[in-house]
Each structure stands twice: as C-alpha cells, then as structure tokens.
N, C-alpha and C positions, 0 to 999 in steps of 0.2 A: 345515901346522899353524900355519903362524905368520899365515896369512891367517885361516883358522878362530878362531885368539883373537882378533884384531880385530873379527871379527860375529858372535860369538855368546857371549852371556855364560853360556844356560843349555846349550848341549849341552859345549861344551870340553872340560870337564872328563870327563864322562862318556865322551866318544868316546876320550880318553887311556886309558881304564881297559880297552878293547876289545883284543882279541887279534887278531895280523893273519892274514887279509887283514882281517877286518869292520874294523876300525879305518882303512885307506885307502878301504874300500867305504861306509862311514857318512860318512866325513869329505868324501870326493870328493862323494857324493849330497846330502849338507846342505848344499854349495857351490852346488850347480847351484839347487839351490831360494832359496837364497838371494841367489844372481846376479839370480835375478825376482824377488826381492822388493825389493831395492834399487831400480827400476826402478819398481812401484809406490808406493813408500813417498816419493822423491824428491822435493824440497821447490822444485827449478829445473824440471821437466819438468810441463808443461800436462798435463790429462786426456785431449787428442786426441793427443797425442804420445806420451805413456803407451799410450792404446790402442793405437794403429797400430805401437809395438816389441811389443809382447807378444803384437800376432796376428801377427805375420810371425817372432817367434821361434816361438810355438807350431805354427805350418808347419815350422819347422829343424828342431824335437825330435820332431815324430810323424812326420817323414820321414826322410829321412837326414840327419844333421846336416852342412853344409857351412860349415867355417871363414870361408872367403875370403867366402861371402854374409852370415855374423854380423860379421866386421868391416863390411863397407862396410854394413851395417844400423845397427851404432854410430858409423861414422864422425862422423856429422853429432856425437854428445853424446858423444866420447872424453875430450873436455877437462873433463866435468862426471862423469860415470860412476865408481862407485868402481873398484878392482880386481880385486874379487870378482865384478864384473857382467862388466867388459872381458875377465878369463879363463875365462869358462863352458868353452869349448873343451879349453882345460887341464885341468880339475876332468871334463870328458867323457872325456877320452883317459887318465885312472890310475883309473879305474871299471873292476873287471875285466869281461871281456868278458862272462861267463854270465850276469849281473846288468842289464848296460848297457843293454838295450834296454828293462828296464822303469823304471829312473829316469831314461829319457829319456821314457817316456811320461808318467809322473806329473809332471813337471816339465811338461811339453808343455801336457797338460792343469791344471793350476793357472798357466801364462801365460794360456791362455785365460778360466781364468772369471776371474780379477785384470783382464785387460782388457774384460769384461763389465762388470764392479764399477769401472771408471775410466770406461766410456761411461755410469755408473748414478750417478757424483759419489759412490760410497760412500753412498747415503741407505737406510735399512736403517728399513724401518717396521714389520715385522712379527718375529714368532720365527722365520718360516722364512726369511726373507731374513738373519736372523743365522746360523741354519743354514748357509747356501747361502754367505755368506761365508766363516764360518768353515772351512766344508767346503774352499774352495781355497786358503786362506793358511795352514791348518795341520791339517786332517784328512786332507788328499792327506800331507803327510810322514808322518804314522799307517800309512797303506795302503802307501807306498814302503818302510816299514820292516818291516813284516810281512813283504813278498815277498823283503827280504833277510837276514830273519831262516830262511824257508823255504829259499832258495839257500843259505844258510850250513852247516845242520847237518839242515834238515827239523825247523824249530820252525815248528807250525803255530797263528796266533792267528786271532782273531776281528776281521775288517777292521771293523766295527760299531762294534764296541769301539773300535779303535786312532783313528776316525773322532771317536769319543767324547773319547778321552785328550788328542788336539788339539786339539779344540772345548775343552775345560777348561783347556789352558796357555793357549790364545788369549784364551779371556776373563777371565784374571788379569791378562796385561799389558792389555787394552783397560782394566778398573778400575784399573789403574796408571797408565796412561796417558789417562786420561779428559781431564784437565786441560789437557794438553797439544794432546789432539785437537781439542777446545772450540773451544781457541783459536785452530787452523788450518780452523774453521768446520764437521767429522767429528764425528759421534756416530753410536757403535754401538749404543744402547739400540733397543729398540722404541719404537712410540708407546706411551701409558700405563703404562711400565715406568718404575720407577724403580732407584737406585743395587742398592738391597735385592737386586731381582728378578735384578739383573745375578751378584749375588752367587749367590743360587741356583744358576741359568744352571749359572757355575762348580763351583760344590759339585757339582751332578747329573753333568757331566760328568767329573770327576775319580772320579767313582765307579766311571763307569764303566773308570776307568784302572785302578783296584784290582782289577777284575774283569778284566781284560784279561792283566794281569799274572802271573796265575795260572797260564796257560796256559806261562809261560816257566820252564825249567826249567835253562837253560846259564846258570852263574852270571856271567859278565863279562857275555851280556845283561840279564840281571836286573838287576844293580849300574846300568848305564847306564837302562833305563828306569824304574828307583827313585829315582834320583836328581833328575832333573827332575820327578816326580812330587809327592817329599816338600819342594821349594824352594816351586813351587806352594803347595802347601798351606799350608806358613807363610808363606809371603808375604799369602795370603789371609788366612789368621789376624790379622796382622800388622795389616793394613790394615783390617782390622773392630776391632781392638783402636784406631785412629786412627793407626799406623804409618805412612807412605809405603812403606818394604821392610822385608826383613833388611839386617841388621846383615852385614858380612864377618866376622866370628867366628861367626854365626850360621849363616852360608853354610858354610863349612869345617866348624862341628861337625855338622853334618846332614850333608856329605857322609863326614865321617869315621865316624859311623855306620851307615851304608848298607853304607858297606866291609867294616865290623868282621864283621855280623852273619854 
C-alpha cells in the first residue's frame, strides 16, 4: 500500500475502499501494470532500451514468469529503475493464484504494444493509432479488471466498454499533460486535430464509462470504479473552464460523495 500511494494518485484511494481479497488483487495488478509503465514513461532510458526491456519482459509475463531472469533483465538499469518496476516479482507472487495468470497476461501484453509504441517514438497521426495507444497504456487495465471483477463475485462487464473507460482516463491526463509532453518533443493529438477534438475524444470515451458501470452491482466495486470516473470528469470540466486540475478539497468532496450515495 505504501508503494501504491507513491504511483498512483487516481486509483489509491479507490482500491482502499475494496474489500479483501479484491483490495490485495486490485492493488498487486495495478502494480504490475504500473512496474511497465514506469519503464516506458522513463526520462534516463533511450527508445531502444525501452524496447528491448519490455519485449523480453512481455516473454516473462506470457510464459512463466522467472524471478532470477527479471533481475539480471534489470540489472544493467537497477540504479535508475523505480521500486515499483524493480519489485514486479513481488506484486506477482500476493496476486491470488485464481486471478494470477490473467494479470500476467494483460500485463504481458501491454509490455508488448508500450514497446511497439517506443520502436514508433510515440508518433500517433491518426485516431486509430490513438486508439491502438491508448488501448495498451490504459484500455488493457479496463479488460484486466473485468476478469477480476468476474473472479471476484461473477460480475460480468462489457470488455468494450471497460476498453472505453480507459481510453477516457488516458485522455484526460494526456490534456493534462499536453504541455509537459510538448516539451519532451510527444504529442498525442492526431494530425488535423486540435485541443477541442482531443477534448471530445475524452468526453465519448468517458461515456462510455457510465455505461460500463451499469452492469456493476457490488457496491465497494461500484464506489471504486465511480470514483476515478467522476475525478475525470471534473477535471475535464476544470480544464475547459481554463483550470490546470482540481482543487484537493475538490478531490475529497467528490470522493466523499461517491461514498455517501
């Protein structure tokens, strides 16, 4: 838990509010996804060194995962690697077992298309190559969460959808982040899109979060996927109103809400 507040400002909270097991099975899976994403996001790590970790981990996760070949895989970037990257292994091994071989497969496969997307420079000209991004950095945790929503209780969602709900957090923070990426030479618009279209984007795909959501009817799920839902949203608001984010008051009365209801 205390790794998990360090990277990730929007699920934290939500995965606190889970009942266990789903609370170690959400928190261990969002680890492992997020051990690869530190790995592509990395500001010391070349594009070819990016790729060549992320297809030789994506061989670990769709095989059997073997510790001793993921260290000496990091060894060479131990010194640069956060902690969350260096203990994938650990975040693998408190995953209960019935669950474990499909968040090692969705992991597996979002290393792979992240190192597609590092051998591509991130250059994204079309909708569907935002698509096809988005679909690996945050539509695959949509689909990994379904299938543990299904393990959990037999809540059955629509992977489409959850595909969807992704693609709409992802392109909030890229408008959030627009500025920042600019400037490390990354932009995710299409060609002939502008801020506006991106804005869209966002909104279409948060809808289809609303619809997605429908289908869940166990309330500590609900409350967790409402909550990064409804940040979203004003955040987007936020930011069309000329905002940068919310506010931390703003943050806590929207989650305090979410609870109430």
């Amino acid at each position: 838990m205390r790794v998990l507040k360090q990277t990730s400002r929007t699920f934290y909270i939500p995965i606190t509010l889970l009942k266990q097991p789903l609370k170690m099975t959400v928190g261990s899976a969002y680890l492992c996804m997020r051990a690869i994403d530190e790995i592509e996001d990395h500001e010391a790590l070349d594009n070819s060194s990016k790729q060549a970790l992320l297809n030789a981990i994506s061989i670990l996760l769709l095989n059997k995962f073997d510790q001793q070949a993921y260290n000496e895989l990091l060894a060479p970037y131990e010194d640069i690697l956060p902690e969350v990257t260096l203990r994938l292994g650990e975040w693998i091994e408190v995953c209960p077992r019935g669950i474990v071989d499909k968040v090692l497969e969705s992991t597996g496969i979002m290393a792979k298309g992240m190192a597609d997307w590092a051998a591509r420079d991130w250059v994204v000209n079309t909708e569907e190559d935002l698509d096809d991004y988005t679909y690996y950095v945050a539509g695959l945790v949509g689909v990994m969460l379904s299938d543990i929503w299904e393990w959990y209780d037999g809540t059955i969602t629509d992977r489409e959808l959850a595909i969807g709900y992704g693609r709409g957090l992802q392109a909030v923070n890229m408008l959030r982040n627009q500025e920042e990426d600019a400037e490390r030479g990354v932009t995710f618009i299409p060609d002939g899109w502008d801020r506006d279209d991106l804005f869209t984007y966002a909104s279409e795909n948060l809808d289809k979060a609303d619809t997605y959501i429908k289908s869940i009817h166990t309330r500590h799920i609900l409350h967790f996927c409402k909550i990064p839902l409804a940040l979203a949203k004003r955040t987007l608001s936020a930011m069309q109103n000329g905002k940068e984010k919310m506010s931390r008051s703003e943050v806590e009365e929207t989650v305090d809400e979410i609870i109430k209801e």
